[in-house]
N, CA, C and O atoms as a Tripos MOL2 file, in Angstrom:
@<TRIPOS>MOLECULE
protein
  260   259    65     0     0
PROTEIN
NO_CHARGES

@<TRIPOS>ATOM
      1 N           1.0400  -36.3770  -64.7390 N.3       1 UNK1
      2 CA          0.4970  -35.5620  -63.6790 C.3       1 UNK1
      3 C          -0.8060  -36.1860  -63.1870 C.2       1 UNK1
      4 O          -1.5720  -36.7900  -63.9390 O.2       1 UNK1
      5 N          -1.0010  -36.0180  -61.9650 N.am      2 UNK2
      6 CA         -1.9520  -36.9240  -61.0840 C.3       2 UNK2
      7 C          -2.9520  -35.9970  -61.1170 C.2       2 UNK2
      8 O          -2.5570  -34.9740  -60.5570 O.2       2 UNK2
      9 N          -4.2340  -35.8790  -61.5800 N.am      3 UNK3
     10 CA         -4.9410  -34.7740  -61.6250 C.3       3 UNK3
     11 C          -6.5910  -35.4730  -60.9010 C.2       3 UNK3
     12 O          -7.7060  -35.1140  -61.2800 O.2       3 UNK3
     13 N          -6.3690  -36.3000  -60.0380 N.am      4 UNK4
     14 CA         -7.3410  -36.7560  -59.4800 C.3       4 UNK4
     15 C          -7.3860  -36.5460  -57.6710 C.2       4 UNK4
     16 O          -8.3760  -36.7200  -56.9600 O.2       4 UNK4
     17 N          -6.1310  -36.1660  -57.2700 N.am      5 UNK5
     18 CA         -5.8170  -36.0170  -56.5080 C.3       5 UNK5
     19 C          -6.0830  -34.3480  -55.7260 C.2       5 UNK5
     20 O          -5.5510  -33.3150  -56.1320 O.2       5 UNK5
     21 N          -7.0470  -34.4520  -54.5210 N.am      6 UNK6
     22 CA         -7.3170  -33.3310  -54.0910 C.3       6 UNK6
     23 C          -8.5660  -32.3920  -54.5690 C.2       6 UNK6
     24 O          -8.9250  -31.3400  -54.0410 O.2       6 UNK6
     25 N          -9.0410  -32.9380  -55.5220 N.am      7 UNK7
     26 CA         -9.9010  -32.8780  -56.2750 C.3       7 UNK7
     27 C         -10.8610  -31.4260  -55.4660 C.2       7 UNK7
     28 O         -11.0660  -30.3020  -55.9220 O.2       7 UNK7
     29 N         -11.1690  -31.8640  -54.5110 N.am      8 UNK8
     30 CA        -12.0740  -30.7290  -53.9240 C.3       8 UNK8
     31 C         -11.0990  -29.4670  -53.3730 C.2       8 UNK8
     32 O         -11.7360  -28.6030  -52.7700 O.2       8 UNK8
     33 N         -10.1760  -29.3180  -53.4470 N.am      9 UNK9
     34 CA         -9.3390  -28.1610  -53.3710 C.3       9 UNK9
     35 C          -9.4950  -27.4050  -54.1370 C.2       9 UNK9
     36 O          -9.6300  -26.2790  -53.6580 O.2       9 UNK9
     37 N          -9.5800  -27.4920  -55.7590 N.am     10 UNK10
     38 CA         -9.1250  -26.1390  -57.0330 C.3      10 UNK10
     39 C          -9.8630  -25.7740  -56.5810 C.2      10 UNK10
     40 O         -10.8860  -26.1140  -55.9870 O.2      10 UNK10
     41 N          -9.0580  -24.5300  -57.0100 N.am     11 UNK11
     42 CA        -10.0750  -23.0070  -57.0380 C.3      11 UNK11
     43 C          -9.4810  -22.3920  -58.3820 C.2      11 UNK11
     44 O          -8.3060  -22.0990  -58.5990 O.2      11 UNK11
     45 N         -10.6460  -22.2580  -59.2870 N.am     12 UNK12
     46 CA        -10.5630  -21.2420  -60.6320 C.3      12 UNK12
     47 C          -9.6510  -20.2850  -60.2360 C.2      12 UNK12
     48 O          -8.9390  -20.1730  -61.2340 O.2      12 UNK12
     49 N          -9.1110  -19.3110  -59.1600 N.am     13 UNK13
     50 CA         -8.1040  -18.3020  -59.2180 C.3      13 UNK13
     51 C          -8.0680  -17.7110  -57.6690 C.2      13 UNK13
     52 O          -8.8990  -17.6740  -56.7620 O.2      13 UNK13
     53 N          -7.0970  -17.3950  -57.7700 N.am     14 UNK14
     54 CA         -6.5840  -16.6930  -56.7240 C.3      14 UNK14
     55 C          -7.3610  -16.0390  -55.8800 C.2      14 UNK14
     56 O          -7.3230  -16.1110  -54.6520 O.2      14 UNK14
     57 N          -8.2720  -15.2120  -56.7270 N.am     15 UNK15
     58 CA         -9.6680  -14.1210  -55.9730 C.3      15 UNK15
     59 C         -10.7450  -15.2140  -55.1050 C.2      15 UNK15
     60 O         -11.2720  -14.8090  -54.0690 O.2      15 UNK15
     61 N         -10.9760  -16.4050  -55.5400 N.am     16 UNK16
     62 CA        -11.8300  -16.9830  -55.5390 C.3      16 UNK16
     63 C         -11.3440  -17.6460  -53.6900 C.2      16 UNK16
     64 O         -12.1550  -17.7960  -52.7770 O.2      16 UNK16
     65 N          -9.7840  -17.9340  -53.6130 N.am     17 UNK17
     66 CA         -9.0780  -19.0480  -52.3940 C.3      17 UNK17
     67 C          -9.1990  -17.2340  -51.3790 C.2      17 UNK17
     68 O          -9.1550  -16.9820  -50.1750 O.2      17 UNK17
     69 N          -9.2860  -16.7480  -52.0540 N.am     18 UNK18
     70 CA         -8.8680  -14.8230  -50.6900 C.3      18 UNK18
     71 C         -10.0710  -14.4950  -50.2740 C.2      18 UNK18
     72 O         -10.2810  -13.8340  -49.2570 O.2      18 UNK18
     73 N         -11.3390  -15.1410  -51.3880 N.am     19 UNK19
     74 CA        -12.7090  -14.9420  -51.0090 C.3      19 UNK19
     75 C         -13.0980  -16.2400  -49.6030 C.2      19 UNK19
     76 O         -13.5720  -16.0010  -48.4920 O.2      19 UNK19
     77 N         -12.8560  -17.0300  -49.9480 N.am     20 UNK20
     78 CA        -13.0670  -18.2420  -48.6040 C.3      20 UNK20
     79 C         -12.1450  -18.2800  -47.8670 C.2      20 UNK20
     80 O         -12.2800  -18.8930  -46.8080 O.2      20 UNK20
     81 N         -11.0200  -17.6990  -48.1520 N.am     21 UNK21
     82 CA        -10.0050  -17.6520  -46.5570 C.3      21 UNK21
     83 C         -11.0660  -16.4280  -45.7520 C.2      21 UNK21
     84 O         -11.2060  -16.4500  -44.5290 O.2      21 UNK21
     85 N         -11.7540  -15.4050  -46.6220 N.am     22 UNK22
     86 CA        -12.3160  -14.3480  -45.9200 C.3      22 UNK22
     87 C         -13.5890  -14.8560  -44.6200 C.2      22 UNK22
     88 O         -13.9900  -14.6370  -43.4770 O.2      22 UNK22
     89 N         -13.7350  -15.4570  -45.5220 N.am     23 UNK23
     90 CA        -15.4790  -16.2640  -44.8720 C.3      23 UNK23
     91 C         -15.5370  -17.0390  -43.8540 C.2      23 UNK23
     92 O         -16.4040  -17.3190  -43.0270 O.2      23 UNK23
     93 N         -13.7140  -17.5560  -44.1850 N.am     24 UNK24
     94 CA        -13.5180  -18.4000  -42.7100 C.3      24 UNK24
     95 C         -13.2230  -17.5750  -41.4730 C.2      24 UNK24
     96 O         -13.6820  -17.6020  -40.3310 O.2      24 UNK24
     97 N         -12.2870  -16.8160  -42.0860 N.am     25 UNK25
     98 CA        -12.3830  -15.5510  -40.9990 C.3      25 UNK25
     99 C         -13.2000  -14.9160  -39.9940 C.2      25 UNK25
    100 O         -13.0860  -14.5200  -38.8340 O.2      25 UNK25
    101 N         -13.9290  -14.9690  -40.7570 N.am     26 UNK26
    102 CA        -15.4110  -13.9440  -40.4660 C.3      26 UNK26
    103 C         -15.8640  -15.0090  -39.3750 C.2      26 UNK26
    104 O         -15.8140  -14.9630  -38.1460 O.2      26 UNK26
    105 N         -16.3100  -15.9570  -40.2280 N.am     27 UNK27
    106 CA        -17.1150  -17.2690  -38.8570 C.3      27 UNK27
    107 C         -16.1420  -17.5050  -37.9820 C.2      27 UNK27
    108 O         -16.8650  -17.8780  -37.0580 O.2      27 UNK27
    109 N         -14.9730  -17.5850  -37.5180 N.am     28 UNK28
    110 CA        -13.9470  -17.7080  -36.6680 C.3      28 UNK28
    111 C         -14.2000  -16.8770  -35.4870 C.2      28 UNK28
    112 O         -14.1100  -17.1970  -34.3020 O.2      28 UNK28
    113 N         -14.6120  -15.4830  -36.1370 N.am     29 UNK29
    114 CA        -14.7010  -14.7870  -35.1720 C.3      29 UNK29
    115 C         -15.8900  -14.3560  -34.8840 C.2      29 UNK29
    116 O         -15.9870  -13.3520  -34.1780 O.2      29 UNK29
    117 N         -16.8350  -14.8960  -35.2770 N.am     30 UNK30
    118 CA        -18.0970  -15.0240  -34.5670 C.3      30 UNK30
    119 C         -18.1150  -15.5830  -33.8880 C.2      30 UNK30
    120 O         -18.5070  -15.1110  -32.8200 O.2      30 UNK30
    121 N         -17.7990  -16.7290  -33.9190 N.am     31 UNK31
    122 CA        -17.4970  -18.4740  -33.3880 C.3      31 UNK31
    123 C         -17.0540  -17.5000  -31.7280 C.2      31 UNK31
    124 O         -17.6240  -17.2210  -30.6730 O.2      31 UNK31
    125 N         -16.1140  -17.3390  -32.1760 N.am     32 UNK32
    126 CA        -15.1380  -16.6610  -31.2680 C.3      32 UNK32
    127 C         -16.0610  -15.4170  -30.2770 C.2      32 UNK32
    128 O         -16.0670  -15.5240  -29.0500 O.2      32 UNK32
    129 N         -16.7360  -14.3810  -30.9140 N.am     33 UNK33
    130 CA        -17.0330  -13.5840  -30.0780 C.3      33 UNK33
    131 C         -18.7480  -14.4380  -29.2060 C.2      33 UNK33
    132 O         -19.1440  -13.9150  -28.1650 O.2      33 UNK33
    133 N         -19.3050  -15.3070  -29.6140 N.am     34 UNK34
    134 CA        -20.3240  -15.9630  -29.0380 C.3      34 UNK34
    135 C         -19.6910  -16.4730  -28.0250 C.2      34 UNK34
    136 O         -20.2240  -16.4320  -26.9170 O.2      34 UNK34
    137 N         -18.4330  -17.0520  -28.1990 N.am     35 UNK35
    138 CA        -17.8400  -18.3180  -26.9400 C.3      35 UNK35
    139 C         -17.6030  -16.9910  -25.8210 C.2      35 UNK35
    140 O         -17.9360  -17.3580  -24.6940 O.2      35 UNK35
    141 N         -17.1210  -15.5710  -25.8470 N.am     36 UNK36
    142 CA        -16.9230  -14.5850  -24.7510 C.3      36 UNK36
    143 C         -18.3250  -14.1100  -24.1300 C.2      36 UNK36
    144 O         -18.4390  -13.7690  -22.9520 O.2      36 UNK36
    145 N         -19.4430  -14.1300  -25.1130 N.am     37 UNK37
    146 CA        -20.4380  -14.1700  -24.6320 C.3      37 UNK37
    147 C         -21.3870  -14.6340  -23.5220 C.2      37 UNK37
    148 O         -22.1070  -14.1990  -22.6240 O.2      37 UNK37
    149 N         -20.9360  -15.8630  -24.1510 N.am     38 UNK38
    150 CA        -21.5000  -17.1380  -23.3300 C.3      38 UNK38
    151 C         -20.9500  -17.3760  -21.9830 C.2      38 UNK38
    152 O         -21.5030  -17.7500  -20.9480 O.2      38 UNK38
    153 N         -19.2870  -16.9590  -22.3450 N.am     39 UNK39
    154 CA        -18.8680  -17.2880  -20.7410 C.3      39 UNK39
    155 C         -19.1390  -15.2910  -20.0260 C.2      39 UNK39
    156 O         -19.1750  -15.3070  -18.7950 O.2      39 UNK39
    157 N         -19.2330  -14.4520  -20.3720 N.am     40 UNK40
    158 CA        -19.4510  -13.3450  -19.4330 C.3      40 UNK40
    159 C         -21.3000  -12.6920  -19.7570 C.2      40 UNK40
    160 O         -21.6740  -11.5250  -19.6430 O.2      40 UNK40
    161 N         -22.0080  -13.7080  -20.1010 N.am     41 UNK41
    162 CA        -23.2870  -13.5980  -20.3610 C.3      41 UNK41
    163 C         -23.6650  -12.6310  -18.8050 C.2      41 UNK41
    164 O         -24.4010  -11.6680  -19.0200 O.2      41 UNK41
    165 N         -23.2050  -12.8330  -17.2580 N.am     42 UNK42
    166 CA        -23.9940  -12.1070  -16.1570 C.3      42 UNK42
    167 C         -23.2940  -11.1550  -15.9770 C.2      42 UNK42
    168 O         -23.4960  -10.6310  -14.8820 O.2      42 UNK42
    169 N         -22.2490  -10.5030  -16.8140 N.am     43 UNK43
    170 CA        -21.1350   -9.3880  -16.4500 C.3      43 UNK43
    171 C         -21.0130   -8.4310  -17.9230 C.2      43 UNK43
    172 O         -19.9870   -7.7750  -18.0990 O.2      43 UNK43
    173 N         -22.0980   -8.4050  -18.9250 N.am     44 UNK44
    174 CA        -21.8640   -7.5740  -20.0250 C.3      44 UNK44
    175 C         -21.2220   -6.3540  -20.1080 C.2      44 UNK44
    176 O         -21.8320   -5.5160  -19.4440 O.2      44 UNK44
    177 N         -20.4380   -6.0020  -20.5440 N.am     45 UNK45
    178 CA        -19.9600   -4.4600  -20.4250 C.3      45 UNK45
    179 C         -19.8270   -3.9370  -21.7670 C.2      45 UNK45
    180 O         -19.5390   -4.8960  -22.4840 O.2      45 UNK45
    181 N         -19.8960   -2.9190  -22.4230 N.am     46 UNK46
    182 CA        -19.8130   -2.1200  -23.1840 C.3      46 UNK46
    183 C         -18.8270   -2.6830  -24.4630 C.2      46 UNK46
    184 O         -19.1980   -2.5170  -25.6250 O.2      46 UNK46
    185 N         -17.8720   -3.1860  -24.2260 N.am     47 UNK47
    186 CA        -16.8020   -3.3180  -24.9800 C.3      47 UNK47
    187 C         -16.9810   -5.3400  -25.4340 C.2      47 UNK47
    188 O         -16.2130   -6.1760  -25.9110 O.2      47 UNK47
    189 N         -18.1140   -5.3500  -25.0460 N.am     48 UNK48
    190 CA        -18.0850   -6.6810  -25.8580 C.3      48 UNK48
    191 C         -18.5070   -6.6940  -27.3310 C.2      48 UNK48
    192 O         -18.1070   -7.5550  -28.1150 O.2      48 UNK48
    193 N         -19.6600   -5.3040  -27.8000 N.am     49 UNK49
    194 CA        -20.2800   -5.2530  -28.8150 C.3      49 UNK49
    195 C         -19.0490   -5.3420  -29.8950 C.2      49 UNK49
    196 O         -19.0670   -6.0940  -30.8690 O.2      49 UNK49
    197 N         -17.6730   -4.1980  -29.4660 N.am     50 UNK50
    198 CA        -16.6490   -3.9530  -30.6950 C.3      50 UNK50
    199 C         -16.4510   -5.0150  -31.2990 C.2      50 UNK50
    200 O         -16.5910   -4.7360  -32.4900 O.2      50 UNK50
    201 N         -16.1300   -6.4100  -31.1640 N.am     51 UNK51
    202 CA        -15.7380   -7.2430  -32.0220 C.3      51 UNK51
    203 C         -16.9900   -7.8240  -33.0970 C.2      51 UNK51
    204 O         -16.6640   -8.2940  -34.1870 O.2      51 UNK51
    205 N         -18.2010   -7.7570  -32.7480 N.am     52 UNK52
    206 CA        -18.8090   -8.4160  -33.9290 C.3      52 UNK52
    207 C         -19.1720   -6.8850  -34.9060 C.2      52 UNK52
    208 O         -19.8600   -7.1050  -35.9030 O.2      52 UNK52
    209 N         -18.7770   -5.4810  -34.6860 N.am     53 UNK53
    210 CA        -19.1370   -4.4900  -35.8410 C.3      53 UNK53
    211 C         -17.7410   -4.2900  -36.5410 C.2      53 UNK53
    212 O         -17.5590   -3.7820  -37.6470 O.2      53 UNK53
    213 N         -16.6130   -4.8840  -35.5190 N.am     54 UNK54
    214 CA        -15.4690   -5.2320  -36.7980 C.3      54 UNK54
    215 C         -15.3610   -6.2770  -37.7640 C.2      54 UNK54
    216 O         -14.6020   -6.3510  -38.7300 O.2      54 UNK54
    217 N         -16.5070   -7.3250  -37.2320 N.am     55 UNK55
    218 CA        -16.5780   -8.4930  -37.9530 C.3      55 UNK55
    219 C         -17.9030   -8.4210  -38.7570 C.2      55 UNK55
    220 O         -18.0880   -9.3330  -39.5630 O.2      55 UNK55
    221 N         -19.0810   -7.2190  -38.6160 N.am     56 UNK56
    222 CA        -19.4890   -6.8630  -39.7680 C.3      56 UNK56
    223 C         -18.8960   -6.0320  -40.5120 C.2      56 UNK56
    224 O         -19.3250   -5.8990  -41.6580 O.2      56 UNK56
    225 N         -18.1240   -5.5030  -40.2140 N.am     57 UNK57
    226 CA        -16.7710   -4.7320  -41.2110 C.3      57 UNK57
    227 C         -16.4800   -5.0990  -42.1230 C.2      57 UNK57
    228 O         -16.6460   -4.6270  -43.2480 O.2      57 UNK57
    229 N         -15.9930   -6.0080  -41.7950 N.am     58 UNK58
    230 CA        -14.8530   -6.9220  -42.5950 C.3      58 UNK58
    231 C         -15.5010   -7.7840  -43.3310 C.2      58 UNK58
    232 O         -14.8750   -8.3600  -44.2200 O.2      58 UNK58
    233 N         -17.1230   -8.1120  -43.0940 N.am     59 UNK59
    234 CA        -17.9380   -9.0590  -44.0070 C.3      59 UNK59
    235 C         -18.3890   -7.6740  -45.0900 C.2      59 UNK59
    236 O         -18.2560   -7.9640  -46.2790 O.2      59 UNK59
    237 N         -18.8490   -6.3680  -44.8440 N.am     60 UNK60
    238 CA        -19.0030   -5.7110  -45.6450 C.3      60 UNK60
    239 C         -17.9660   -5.2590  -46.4320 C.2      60 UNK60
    240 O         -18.1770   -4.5370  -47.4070 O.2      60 UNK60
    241 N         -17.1630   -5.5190  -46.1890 N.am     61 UNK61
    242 CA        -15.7040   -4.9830  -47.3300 C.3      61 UNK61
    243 C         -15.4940   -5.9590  -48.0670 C.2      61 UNK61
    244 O         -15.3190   -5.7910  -49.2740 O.2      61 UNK61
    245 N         -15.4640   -7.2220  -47.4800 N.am     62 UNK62
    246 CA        -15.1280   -8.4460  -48.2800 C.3      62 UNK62
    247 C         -16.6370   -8.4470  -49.5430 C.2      62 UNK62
    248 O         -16.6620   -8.0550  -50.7100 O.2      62 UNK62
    249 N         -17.4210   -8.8820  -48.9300 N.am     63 UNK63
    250 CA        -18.9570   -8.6170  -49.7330 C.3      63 UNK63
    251 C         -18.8580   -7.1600  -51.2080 C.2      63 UNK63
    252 O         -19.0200   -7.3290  -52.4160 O.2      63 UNK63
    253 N         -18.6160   -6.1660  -50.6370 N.am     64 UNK64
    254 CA        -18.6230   -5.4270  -51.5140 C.3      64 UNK64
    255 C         -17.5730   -4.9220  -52.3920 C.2      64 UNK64
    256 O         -17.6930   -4.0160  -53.2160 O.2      64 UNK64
    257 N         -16.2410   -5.7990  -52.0530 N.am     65 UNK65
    258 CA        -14.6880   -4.9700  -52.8240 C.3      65 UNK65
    259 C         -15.1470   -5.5210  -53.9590 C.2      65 UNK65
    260 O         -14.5340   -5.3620  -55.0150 O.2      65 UNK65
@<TRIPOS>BOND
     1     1     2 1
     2     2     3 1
     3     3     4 2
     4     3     5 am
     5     5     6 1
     6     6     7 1
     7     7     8 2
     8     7     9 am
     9     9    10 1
    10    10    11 1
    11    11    12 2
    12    11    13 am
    13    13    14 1
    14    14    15 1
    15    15    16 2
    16    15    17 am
    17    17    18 1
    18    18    19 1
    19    19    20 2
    20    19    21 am
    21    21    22 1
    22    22    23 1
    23    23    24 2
    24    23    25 am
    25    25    26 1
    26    26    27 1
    27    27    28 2
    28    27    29 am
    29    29    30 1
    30    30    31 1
    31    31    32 2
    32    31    33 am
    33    33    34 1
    34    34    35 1
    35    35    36 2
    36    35    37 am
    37    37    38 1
    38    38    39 1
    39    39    40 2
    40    39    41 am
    41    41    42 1
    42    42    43 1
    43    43    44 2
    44    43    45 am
    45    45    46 1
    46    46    47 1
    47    47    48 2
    48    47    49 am
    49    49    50 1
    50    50    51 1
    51    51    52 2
    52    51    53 am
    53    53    54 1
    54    54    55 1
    55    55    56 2
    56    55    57 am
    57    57    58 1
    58    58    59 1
    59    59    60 2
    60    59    61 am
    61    61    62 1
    62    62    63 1
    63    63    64 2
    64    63    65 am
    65    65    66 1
    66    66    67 1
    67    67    68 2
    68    67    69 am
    69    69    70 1
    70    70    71 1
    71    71    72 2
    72    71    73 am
    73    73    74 1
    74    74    75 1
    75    75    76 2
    76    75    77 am
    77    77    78 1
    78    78    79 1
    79    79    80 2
    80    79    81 am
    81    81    82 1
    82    82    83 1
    83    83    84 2
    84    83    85 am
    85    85    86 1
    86    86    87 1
    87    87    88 2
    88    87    89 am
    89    89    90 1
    90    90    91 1
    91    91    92 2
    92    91    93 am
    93    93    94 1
    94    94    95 1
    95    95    96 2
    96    95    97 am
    97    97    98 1
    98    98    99 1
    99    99   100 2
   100    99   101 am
   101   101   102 1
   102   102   103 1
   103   103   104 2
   104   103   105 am
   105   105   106 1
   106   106   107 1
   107   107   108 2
   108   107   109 am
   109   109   110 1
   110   110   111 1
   111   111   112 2
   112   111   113 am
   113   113   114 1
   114   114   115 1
   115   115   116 2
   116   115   117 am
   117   117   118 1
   118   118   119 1
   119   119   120 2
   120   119   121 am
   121   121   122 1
   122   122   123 1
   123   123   124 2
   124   123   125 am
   125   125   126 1
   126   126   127 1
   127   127   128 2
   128   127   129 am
   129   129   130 1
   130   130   131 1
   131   131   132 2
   132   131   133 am
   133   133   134 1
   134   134   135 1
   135   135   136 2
   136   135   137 am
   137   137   138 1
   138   138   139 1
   139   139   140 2
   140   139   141 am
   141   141   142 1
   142   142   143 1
   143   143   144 2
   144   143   145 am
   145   145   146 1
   146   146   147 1
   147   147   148 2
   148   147   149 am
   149   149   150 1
   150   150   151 1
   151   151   152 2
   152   151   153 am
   153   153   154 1
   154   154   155 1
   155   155   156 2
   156   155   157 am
   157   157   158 1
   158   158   159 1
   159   159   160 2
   160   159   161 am
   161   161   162 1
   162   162   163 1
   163   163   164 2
   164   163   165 am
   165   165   166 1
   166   166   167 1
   167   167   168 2
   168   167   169 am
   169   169   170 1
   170   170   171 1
   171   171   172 2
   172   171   173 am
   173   173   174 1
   174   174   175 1
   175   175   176 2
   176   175   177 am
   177   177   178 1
   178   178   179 1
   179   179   180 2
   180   179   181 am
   181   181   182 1
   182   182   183 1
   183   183   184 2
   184   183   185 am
   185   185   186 1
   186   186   187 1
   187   187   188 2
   188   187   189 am
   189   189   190 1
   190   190   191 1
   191   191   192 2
   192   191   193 am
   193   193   194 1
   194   194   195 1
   195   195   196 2
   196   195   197 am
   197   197   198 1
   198   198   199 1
   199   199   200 2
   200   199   201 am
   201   201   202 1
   202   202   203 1
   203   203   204 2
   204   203   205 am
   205   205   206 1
   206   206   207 1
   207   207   208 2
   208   207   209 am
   209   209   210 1
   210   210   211 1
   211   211   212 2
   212   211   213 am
   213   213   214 1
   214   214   215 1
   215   215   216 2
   216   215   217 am
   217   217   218 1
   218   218   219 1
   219   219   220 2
   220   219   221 am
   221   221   222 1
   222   222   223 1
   223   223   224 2
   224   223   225 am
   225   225   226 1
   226   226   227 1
   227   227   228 2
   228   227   229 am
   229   229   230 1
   230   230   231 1
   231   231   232 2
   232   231   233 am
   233   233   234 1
   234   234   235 1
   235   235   236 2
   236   235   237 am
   237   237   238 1
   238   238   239 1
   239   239   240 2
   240   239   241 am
   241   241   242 1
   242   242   243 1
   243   243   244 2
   244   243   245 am
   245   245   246 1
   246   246   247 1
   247   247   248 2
   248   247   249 am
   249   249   250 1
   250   250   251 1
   251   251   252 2
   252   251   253 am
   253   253   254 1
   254   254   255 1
   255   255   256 2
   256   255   257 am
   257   257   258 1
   258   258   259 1
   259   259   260 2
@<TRIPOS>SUBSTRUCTURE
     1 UNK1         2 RESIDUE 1 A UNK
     2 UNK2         6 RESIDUE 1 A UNK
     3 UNK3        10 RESIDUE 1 A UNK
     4 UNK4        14 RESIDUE 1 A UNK
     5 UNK5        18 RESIDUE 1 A UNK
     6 UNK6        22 RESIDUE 1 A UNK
     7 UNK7        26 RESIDUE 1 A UNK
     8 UNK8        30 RESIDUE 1 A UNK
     9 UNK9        34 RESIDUE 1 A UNK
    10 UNK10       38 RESIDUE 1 A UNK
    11 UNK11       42 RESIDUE 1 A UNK
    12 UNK12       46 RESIDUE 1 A UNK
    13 UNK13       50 RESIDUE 1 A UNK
    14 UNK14       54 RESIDUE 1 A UNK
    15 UNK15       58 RESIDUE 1 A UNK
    16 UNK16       62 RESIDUE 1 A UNK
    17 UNK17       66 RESIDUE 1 A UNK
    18 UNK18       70 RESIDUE 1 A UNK
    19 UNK19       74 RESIDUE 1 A UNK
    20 UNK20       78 RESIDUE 1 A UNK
    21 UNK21       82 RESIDUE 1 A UNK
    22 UNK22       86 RESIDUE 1 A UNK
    23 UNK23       90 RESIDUE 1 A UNK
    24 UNK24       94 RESIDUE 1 A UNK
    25 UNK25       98 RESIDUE 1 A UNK
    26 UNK26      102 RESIDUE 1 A UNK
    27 UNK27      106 RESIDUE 1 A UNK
    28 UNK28      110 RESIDUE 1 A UNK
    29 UNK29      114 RESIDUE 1 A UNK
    30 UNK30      118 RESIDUE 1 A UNK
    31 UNK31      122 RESIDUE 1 A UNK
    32 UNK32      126 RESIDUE 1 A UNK
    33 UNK33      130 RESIDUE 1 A UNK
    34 UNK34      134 RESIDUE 1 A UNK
    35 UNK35      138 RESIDUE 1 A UNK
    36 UNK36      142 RESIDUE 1 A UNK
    37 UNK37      146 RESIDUE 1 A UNK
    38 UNK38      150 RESIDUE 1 A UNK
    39 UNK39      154 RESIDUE 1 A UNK
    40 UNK40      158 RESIDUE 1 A UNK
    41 UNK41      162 RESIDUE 1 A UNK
    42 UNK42      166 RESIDUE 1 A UNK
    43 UNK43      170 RESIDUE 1 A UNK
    44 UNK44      174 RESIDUE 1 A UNK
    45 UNK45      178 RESIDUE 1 A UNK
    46 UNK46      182 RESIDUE 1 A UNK
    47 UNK47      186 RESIDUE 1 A UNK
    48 UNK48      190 RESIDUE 1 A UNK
    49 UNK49      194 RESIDUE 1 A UNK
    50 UNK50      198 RESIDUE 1 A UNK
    51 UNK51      202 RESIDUE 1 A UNK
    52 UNK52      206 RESIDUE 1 A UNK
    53 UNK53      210 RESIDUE 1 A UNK
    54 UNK54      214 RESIDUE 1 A UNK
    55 UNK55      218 RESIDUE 1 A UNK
    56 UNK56      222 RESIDUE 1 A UNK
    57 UNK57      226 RESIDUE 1 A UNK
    58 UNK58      230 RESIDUE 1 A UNK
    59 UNK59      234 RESIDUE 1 A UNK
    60 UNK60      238 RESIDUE 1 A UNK
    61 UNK61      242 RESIDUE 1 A UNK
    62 UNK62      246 RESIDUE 1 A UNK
    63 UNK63      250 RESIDUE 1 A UNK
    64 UNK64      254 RESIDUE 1 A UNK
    65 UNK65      258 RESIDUE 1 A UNK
């Protein structure tokens, strides 16, 4: 068995790969709600705030489960 290979991949367990799929998530959609920003920066309306308090949501659930 080739155990040199990929090396920066393991992850000690399962909890640990569900914890950084989370994190990528999270910045994805920051990433994501800045780029709608940026392009409707002179037209703000009300309904732009919802996506980053679902995406502190979801950092506080992940953070605290």
């Amino acid at each position: 068995m080739i155990k040199n290979v990929l090396k920066w991949i393991r992850t000690p367990n399962i909890g640990h790969l569900k914890n950084e799929l989370a994190e990528v998530i999270v910045v994805i959609l920051f990433v994501k709600f800045l780029g709608v920003v940026f392009v409707n920066i002179d037209n703000l309306k009300w309904e732009i705030p919802l996506p980053p308090v679902s995406i502190l949501l979801l950092a506080f659930i992940f953070k605290f489960k």
